[in-house]
N, CA, C and O of each residue as an XYZ file, in Angstrom:
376
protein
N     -28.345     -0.668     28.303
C     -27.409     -1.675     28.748
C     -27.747     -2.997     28.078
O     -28.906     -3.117     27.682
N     -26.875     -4.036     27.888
C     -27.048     -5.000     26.896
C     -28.009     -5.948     27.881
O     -29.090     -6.439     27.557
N     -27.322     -6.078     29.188
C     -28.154     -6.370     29.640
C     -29.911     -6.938     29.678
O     -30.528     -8.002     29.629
N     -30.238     -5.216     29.817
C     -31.325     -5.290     29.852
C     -31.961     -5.460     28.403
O     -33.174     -5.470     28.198
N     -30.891     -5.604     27.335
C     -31.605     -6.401     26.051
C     -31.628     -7.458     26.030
O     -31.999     -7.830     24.917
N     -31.381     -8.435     26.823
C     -31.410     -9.672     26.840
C     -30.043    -10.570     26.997
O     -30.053    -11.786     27.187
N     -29.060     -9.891     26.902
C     -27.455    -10.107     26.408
C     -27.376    -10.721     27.950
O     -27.903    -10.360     29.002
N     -26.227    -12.121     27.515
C     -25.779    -12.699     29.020
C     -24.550    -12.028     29.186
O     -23.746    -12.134     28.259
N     -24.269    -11.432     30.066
C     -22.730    -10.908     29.999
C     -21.862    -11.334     31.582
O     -22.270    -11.371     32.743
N     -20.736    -11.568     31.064
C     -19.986    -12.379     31.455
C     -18.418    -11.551     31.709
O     -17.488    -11.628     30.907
N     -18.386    -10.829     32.895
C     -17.453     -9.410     33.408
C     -15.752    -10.531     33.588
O     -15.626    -11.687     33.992
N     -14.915     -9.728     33.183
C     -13.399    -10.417     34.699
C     -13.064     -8.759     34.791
O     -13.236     -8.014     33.827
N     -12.620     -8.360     35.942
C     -11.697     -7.798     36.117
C     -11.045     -7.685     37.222
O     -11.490     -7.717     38.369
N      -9.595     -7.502     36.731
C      -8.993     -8.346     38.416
C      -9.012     -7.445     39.492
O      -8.719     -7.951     40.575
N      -9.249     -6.368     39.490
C      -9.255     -5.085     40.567
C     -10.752     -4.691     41.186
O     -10.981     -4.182     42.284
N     -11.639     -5.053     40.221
C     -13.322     -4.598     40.595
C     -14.466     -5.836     40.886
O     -15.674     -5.678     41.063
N     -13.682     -7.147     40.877
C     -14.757     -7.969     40.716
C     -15.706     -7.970     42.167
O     -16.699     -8.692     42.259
N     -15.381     -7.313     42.970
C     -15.822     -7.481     44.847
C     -17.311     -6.528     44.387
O     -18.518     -6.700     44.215
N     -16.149     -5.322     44.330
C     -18.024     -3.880     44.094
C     -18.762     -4.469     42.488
O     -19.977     -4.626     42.372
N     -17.938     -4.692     41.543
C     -19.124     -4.915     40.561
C     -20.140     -5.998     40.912
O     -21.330     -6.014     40.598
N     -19.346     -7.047     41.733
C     -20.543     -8.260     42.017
C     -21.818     -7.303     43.113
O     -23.043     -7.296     42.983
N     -21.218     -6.792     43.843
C     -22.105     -6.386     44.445
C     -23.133     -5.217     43.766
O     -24.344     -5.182     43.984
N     -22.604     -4.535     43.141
C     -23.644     -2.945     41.875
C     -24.451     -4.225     40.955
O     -25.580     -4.183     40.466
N     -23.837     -4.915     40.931
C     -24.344     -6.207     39.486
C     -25.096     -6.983     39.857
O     -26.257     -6.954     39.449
N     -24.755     -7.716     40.556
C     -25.528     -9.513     41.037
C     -26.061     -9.992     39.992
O     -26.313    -11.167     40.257
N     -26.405     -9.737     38.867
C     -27.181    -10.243     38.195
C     -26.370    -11.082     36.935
O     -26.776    -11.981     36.198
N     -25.130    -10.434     37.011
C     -24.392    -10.799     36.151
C     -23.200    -11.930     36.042
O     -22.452    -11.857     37.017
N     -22.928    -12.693     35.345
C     -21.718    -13.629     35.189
C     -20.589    -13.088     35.758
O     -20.571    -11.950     35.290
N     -19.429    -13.232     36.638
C     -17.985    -13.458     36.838
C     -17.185    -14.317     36.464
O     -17.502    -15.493     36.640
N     -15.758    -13.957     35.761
C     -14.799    -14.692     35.443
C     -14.265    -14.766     36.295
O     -14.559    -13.981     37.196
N     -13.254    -15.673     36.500
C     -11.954    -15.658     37.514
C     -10.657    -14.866     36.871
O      -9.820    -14.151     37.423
N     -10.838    -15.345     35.227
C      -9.927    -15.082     33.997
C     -10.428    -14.789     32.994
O     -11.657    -14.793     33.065
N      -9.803    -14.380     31.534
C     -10.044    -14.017     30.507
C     -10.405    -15.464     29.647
O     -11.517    -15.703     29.177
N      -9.384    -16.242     29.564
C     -10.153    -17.315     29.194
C     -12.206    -17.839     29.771
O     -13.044    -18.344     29.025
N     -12.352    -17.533     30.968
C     -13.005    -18.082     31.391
C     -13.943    -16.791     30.858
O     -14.929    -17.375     30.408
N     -14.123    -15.628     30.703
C     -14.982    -14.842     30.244
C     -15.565    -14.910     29.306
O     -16.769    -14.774     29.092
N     -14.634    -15.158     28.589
C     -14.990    -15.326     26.955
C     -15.577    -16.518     26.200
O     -16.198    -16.575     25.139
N     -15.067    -17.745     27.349
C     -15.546    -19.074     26.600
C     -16.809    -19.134     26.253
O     -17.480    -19.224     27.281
N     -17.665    -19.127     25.027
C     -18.500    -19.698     24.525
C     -18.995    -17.940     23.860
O     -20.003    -17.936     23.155
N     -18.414    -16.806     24.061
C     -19.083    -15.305     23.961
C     -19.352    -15.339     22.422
O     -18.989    -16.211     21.633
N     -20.119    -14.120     22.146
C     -20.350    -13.670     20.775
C     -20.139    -12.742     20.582
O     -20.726    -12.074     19.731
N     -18.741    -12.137     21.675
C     -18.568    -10.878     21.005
C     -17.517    -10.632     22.633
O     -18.045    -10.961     23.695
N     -16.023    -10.030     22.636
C     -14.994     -9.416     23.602
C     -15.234     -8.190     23.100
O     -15.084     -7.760     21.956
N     -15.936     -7.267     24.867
C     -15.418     -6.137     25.170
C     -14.841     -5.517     25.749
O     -15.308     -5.171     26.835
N     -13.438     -5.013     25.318
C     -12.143     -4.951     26.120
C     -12.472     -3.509     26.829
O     -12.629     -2.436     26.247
N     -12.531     -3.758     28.196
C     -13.077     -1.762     28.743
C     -12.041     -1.682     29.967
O     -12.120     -0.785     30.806
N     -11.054     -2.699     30.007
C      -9.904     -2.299     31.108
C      -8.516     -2.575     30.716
O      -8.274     -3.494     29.934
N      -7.528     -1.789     31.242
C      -6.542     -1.740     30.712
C      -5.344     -2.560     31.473
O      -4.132     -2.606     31.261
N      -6.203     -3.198     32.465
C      -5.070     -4.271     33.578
C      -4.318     -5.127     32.693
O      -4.958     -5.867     31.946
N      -2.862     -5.141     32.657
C      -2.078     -6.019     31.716
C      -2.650     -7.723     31.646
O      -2.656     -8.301     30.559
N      -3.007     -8.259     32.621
C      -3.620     -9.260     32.340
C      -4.582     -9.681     31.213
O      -4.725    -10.713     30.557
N      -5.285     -8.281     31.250
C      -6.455     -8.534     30.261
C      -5.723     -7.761     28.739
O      -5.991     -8.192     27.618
N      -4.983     -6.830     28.931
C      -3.986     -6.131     27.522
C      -3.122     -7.215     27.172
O      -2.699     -6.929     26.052
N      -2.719     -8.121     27.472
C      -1.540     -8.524     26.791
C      -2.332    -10.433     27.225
O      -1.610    -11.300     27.718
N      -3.500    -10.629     26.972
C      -4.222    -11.550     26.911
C      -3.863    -12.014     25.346
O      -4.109    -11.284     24.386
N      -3.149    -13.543     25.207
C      -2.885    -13.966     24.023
C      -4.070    -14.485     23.081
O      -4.749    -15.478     23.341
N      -4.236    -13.628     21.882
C      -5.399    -13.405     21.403
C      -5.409    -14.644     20.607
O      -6.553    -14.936     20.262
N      -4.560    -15.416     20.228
C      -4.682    -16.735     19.402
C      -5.151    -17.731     20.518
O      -6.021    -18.483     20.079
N      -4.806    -17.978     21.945
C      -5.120    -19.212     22.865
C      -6.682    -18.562     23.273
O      -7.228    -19.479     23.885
N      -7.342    -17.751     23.224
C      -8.263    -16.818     23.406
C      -9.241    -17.556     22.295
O     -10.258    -18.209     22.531
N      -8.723    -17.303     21.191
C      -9.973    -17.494     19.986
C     -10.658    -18.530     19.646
O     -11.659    -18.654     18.941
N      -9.511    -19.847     20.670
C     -10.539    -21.299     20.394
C     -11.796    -21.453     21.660
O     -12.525    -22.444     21.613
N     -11.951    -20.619     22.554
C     -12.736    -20.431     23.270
C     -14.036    -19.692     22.945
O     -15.223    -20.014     22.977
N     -13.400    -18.635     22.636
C     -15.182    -18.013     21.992
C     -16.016    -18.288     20.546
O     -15.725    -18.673     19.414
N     -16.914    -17.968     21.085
C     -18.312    -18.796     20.001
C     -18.041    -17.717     18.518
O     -18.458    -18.197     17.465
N     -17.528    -16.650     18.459
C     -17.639    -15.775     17.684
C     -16.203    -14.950     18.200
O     -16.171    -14.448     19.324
N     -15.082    -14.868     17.307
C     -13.684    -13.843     17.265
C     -13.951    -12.781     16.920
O     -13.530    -12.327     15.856
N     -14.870    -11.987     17.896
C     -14.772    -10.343     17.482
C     -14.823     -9.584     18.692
O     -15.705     -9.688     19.545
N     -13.436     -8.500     18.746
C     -13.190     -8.212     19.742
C     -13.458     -6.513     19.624
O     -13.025     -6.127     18.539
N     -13.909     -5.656     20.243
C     -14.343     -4.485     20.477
C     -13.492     -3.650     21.445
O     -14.122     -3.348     22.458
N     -12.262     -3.208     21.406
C     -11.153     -2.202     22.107
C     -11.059     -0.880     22.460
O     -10.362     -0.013     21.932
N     -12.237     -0.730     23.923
C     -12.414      0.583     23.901
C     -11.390      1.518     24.864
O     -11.653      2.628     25.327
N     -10.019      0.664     25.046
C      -9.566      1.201     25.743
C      -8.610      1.664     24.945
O      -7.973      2.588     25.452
N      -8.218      1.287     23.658
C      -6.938      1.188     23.030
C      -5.185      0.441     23.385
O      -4.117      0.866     22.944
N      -5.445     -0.963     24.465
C      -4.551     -0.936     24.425
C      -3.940     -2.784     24.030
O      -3.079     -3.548     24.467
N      -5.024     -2.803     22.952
C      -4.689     -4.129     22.287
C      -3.938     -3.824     21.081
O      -4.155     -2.782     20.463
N      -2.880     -4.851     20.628
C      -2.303     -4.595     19.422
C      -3.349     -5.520     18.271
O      -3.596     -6.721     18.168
N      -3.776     -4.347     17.534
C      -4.374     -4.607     16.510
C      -4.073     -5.850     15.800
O      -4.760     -6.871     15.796
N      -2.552     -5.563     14.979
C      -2.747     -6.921     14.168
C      -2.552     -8.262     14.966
O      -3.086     -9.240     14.445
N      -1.819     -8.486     16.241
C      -1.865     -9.025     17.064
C      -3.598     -9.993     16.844
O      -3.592    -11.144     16.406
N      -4.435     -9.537     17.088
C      -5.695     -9.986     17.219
C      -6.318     -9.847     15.875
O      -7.467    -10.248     15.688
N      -5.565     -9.259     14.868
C      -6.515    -10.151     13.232
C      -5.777    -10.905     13.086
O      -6.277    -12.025     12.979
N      -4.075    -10.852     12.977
C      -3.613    -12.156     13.055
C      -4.194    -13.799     13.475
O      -4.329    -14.878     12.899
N      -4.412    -13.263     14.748
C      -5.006    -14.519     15.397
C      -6.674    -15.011     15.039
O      -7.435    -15.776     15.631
N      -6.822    -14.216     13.833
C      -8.342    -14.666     13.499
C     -10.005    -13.643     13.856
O     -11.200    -13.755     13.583
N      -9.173    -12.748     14.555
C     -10.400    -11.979     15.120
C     -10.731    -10.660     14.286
O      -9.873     -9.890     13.855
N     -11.851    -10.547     14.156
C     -12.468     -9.285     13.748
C     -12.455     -8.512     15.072
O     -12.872     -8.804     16.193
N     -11.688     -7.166     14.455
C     -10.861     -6.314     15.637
C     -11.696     -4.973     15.110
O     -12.119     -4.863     13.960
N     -11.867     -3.921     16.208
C     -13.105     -2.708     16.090
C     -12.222     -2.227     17.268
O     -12.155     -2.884     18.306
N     -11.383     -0.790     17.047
C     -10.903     -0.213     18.496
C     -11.395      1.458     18.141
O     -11.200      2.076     17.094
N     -12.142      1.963     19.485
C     -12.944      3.222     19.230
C     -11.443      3.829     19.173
O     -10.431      3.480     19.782
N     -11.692      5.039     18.063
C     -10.943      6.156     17.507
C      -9.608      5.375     16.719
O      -8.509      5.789     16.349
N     -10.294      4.022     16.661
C      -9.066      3.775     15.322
C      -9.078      2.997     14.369
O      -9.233      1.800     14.608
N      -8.935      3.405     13.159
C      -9.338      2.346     11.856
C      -9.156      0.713     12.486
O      -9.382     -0.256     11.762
């Protein structure tokens, strides 16, 4: 877990934030996606709640420290997010 490599990580999700705070404690909460990401070195997209899928990846990118986003759910539009500047990585797809 990145975690336990040293990594600060910094969760939103709008359906789990009650039990993950509680399995977690140790970890950062967003309220929002903006607020997750501000200052990150790296978005990992692992839920598919439209809030966080259809998160505008250009108002997004002046917030984080580093535009590279990791899509393991598949349901970001790719050029959508190189457009907007980000180095984009979605498992099972070029």
């Amino acid at each position: 877990m990145a975690l336990r490599a040293g990594a600060e990580v910094t969760v939103h999700d709008p359906a789990a934030m009650e039990n993950a705070h509680r399995a977690y404690p140790q970890l950062e909460y967003a309220d929002d996606p903006t607020q997750a990401v501000t200052g990150a070195g790296l978005l990992l997209h692992l839920t598919d709640w439209p809030q966080d899928s259809d998160a505008d990846p250009g108002d997004l990118h002046g917030h984080i420290a580093v535009p590279e986003v990791i899509d393991a759910r598949g349901t970001l539009n790719a050029n959508s997010w190189r457009e907007a500047g980000w180095t984009f990585r979605a498992l099972g797809r070029p």
